[in-house]
N, C-alpha and C positions, 0 to 999 in steps of 0.2 A: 504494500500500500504506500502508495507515494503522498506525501505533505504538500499542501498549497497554503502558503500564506493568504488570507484573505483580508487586506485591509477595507473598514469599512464593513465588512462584515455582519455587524450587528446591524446594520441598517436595510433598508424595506429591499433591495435588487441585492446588495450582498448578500444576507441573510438566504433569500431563494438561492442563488448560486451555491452558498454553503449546502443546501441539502441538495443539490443536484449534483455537486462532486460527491458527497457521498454516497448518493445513488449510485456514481459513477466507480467508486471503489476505491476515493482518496480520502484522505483527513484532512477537514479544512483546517488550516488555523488561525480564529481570527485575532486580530490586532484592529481596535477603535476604541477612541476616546472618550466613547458615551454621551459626549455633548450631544448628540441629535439621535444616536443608536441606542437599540437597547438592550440590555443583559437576558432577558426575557425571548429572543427571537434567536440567541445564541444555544443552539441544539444538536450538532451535527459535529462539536470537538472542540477543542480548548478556547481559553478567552484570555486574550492578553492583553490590559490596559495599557494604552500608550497612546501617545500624541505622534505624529508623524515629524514632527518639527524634534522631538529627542531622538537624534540618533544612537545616542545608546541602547535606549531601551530598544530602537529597534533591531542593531546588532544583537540585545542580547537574548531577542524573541528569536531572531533569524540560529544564532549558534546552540539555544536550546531545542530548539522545533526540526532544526536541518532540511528546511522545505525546499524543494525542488524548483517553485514555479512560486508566482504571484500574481492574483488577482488584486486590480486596485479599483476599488469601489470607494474609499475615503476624500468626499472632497465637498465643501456647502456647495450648495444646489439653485438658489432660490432666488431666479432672474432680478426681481426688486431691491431686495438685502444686497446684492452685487453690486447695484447701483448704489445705494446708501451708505453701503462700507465698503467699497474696494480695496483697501489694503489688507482687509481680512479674508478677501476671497483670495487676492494675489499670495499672502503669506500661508496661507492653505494647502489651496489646490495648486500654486505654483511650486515654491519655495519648499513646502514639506513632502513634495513629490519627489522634487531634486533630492531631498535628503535619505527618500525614499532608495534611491538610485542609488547614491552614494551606500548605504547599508547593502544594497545589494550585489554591487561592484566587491565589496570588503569580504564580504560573504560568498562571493563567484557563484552567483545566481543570477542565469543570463537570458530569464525568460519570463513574460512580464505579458499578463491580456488587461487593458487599459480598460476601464469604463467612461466612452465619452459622449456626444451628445450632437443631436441635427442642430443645436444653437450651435454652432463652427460655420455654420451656412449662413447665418444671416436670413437677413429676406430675401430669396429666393428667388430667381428668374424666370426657372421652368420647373414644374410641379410634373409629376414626382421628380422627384430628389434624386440623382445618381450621386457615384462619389468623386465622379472629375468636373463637379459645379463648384462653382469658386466659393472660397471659405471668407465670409465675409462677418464677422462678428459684429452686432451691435450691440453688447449690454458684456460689462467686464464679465462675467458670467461662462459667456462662448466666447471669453479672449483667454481667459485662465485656462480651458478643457483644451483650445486650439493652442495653447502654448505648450503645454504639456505633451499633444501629437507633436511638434517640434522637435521637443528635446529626446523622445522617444528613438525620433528618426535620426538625429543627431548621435546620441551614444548607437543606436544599430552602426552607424559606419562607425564610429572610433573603436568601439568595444566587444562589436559583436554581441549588440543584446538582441536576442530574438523578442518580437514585439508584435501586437498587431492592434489598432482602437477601435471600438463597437460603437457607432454612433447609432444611438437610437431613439426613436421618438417619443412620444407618450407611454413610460410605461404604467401599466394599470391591470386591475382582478388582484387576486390574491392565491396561496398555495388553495387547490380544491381539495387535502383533507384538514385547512384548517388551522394548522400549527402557528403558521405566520402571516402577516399582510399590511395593508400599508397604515404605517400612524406616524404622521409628522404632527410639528408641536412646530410654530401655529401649521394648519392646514393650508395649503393650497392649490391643492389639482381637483381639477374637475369634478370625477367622478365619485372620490370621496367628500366633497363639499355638499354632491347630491344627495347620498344616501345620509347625509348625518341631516338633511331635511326630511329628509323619509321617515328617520328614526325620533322625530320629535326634536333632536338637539338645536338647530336652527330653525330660526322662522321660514328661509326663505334661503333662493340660490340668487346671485346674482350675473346677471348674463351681461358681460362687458362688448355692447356692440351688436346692432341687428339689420347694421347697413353695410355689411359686405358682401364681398361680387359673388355671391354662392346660392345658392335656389332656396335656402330659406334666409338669408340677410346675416348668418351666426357664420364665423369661422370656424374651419373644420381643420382637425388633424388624423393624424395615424397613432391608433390604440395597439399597444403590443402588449397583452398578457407577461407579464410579470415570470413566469416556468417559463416559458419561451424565449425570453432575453436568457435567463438560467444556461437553459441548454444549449445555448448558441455561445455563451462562454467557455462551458465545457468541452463544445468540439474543436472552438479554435484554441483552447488549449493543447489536445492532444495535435494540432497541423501546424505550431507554431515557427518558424522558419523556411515555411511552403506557403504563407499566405501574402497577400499584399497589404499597405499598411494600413487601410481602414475600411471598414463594411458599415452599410445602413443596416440597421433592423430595425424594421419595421411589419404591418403587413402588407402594404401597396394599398389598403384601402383608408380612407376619408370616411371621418363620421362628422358630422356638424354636433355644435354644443347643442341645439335645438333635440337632434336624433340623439344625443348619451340623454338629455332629460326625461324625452319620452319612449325609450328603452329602460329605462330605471321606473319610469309609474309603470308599466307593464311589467317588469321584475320583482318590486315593493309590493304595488296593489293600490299603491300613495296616490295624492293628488301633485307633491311638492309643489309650494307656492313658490314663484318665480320674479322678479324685478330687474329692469332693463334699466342698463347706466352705459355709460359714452366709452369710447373704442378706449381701452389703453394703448399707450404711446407704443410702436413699433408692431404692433401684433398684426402677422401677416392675412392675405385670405384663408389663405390653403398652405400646409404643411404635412407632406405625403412623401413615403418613401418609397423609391424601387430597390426592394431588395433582392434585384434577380443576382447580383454579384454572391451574395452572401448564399444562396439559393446553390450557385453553381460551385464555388468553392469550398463550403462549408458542408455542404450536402443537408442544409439545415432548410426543415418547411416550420412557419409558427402553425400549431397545432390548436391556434383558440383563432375564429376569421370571424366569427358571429359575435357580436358587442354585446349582445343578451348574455352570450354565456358568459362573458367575460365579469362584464356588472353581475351576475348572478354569483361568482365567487367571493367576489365584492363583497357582496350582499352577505353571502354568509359568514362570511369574517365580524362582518360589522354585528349581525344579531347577537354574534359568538361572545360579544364585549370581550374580547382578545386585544384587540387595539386598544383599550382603554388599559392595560397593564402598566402602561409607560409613566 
């Protein structure tokens, strides 16, 4: 059984990842700093507090654990807060990533599946998305995640680190038997904002914008089940230095905010009451992936294409008060 360091780990896309390497027959081990993770969704093999920004402690996770490989899942996420604090996104996700490297260099561990993001694209040209569309970041956010593919590609030539970044869109659902799923602290995706109206906790969802270029006026994105990202880490793990240096996952389909709300009263049974407030700044029409690359290289299909079912894992996470652990 081979070791994978999983930073980040405890958080909503690490944490799935950790139980799909061990589905797969590794040990994960994860390394996060609990600020945004949680103790509670760590199930699948060891837990090492640390900061990414201590390299020692990460040396001396790396010389205790002797992991093979690394998953990097540790880095704030939260388009807004990037804006508002960017030196805490850059000293982050930039800077404690480098340090990330550097532990790994030390340690001769030369092979590294990146967690990164369709915010590297900017607004968008031509919908779907491939991966030779220009990287155009607007919000420190997708400068931090694009900086990071940089340095990636950067040590690949000096070092010879094998590497590859997963850019991916919306993810969303939760494990379907349960164990894990998504609880950020504040909330801000979609679909969890929905169902916590469903469930009585808010009044209301708010829908930013009804006058874009799209058949019901709401901007649409691409939903990718949460196991799905999981398992498409997994395999570019085992293809690490036969792949190219970044893949979309996604599912190639567009749901409109309009279609996740009323995919969710049809999942619920809910009415969820609903309030329309003005476009936020930068947010595209359409945000769609083609993930035929990753389709043909990875030999990976997403296995969740229906938003019902996806919400409906959702769904069950949330009645499960499992999210509510944190």
């Amino acid at each position: 059984m081979s070791k994978v360091l999983v930073t980040g780990g405890a958080g909503y896309v690490g944490s799935h990842a950790c139980k799909a390497l061990a589905e797969a027959g590794h040990e994960p081990v994860v390394y996060d700093n609990l600020v945004t993770g949680h103790e509670w969704a760590v199930r699948w093999g060891p837990l090492v507090v640390g900061d990414l920004l201590d390299g020692e402690r990460l040396s001396a996770a790396m010389a205790e654990h002797r992991p093979t490989a690394v998953m990097h899942f540790a880095a704030l996420s939260t388009v807004g807060e990037s804006v508002a604090d960017t030196a805490r996104y850059y000293r982050n996700n930039v800077v404690g990533t480098l340090s990330l490297l550097e532990a790994m260099r030390a340690a001769e561990i030369d092979r590294i599946v990146f967690s990164s993001t369709c915010a590297v694209y900017g607004i968008p040209e031509v919908v779907p998305i491939t991966e030779d569309a220009a990287c155009r970041p607007i919000n420190p956010y997708g400068m931090t995640k694009y900086a990071v593919e940089g340095a990636l590609a950067d040590y690949g030539r000096a070092y010879g680190l094998a590497h590859v970044s997963l850019r991916y869109f919306n993810a969303a659902g939760a494990s379907p038997a349960g164990e894990i799923g998504e609880a950020h602290d504040p909330e801000t995706h979609l679909i969890p904002l929905v169902l916590d109206v469903a469930a009585g906790e808010r009044p209301e969802v708010t829908v930013f914008g009804d006058d874009y270029a799209t058949p019901d006026g709401t901007c649409i994105r691409d939903y990718i089940h949460v196991d799905d990202l999981a398992e498409a880490h997994v395999v570019a793990l085992t293809r690490l230095g036969e792949l190219r240096p970044a893949y979309n996952l996604g599912t190639g389909v567009g749901v409109s905010v309009a279609e996740i709300i009323a995919a969710a009263r049809r999942v619920t049974g809910t009415d969820i009451p609903l309030v329309h407030a003005g476009r936020r700044p930068g947010d595209p029409d359409i945000l769609s992936a083609d993930p035929s690359l990753a389709h043909h290289d990875l030999a990976w299909m997403p296995a969740y294409l229906d938003i019902e079912e996806t919400i409906r894992t959702a769904w069950a996470w949330h009645r499960g008060n499992l999210r509510r652990q944190s």
